[in-house]
C-alpha positions in Angstrom: 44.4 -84.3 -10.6 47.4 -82.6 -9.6 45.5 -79.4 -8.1 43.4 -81.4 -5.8 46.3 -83.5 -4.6 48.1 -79.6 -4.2 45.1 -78.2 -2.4 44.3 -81.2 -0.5 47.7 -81.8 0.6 47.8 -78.1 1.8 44.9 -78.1 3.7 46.0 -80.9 5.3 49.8 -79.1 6.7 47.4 -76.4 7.9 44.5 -78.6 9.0 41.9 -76.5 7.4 38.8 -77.4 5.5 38.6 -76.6 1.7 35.5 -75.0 1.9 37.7 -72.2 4.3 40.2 -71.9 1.9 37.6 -71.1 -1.3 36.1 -68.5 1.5 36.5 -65.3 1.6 38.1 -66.2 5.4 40.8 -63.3 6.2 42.1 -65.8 9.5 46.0 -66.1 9.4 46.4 -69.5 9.0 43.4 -69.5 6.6 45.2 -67.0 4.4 48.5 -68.6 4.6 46.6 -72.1 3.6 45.6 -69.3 0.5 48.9 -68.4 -0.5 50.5 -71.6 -0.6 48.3 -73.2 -2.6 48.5 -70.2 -5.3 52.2 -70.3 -5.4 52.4 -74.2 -5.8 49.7 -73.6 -8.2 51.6 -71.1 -10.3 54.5 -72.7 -9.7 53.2 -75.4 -11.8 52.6 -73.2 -15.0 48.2 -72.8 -13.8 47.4 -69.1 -15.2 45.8 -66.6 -12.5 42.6 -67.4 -14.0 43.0 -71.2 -14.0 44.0 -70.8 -10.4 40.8 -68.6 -9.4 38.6 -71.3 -11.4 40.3 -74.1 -9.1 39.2 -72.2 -6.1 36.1 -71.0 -7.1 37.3 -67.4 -6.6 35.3 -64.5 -8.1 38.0 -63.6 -10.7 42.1 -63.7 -10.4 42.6 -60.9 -8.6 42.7 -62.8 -5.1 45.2 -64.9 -7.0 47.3 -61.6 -8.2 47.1 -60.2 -4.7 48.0 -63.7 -3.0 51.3 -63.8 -5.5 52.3 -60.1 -5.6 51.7 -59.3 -1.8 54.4 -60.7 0.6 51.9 -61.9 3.6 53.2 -62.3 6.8 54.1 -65.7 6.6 55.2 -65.9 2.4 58.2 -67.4 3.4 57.0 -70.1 5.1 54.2 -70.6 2.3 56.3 -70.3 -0.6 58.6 -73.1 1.0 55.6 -75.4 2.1 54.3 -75.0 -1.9 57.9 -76.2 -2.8 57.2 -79.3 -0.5 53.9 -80.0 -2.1 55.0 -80.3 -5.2 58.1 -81.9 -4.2 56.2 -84.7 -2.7 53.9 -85.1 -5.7 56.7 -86.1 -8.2 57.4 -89.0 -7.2 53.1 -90.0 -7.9 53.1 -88.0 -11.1 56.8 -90.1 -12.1 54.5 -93.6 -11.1 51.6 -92.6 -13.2 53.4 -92.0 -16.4 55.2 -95.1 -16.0 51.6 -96.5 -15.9 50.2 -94.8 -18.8 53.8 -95.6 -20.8 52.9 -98.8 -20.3 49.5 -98.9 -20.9 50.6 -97.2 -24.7 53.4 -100.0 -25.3 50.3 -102.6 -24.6 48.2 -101.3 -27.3 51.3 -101.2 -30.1 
């Protein structure tokens, strides 16, 4: 759940299609899309191999080199994957409130 809100969310700031970003696409903004979503991802605790399965990538080492190599734009990446996640916690904060509940129901 939370990846696909991630990626989609992404894909969205960069208005690009998520059959681009699990491409092997080297456009700028294509990349970028790339690297954000790996460092929300692993930002998140999602292994380099969880993160490659998400995308349908070959194997992690896109993932390492998307993490270890600062792109032109990892600045502005790195700070929209903060945003991402920022904006998801208030959701995830709503559905454990719903699932707390749903629990105090059946006791």
């Amino acid at each position: 759940m939370i990846e696909q809100y991630i990626i989609n969310s992404i894909c969205i700031h960069y208005n690009v299609q998520l059959i681009d970003v699990m491409s092997s696409s080297r456009k700028a903004h294509i990349v970028d899309a790339k690297q954000a979503i790996v460092f929300a991802l692993n930002y998140l605790g999602f292994t380099q191999k969880k993160i490659a399965e998400t995308l349908k990538y070959a194997d992690h080492t896109t993932v390492y080199h998307l993490l270890r190599k600062r792109l032109h734009n990892a600045s502005k990446s790195d700070e929209i994957a903060i945003n991402t996640i920022k904006s998801f916690l208030p959701i995830m904060m709503r559905e454990i409130d719903l699932l707390t509940e749903k629990l105090k129901e059946k006791s």
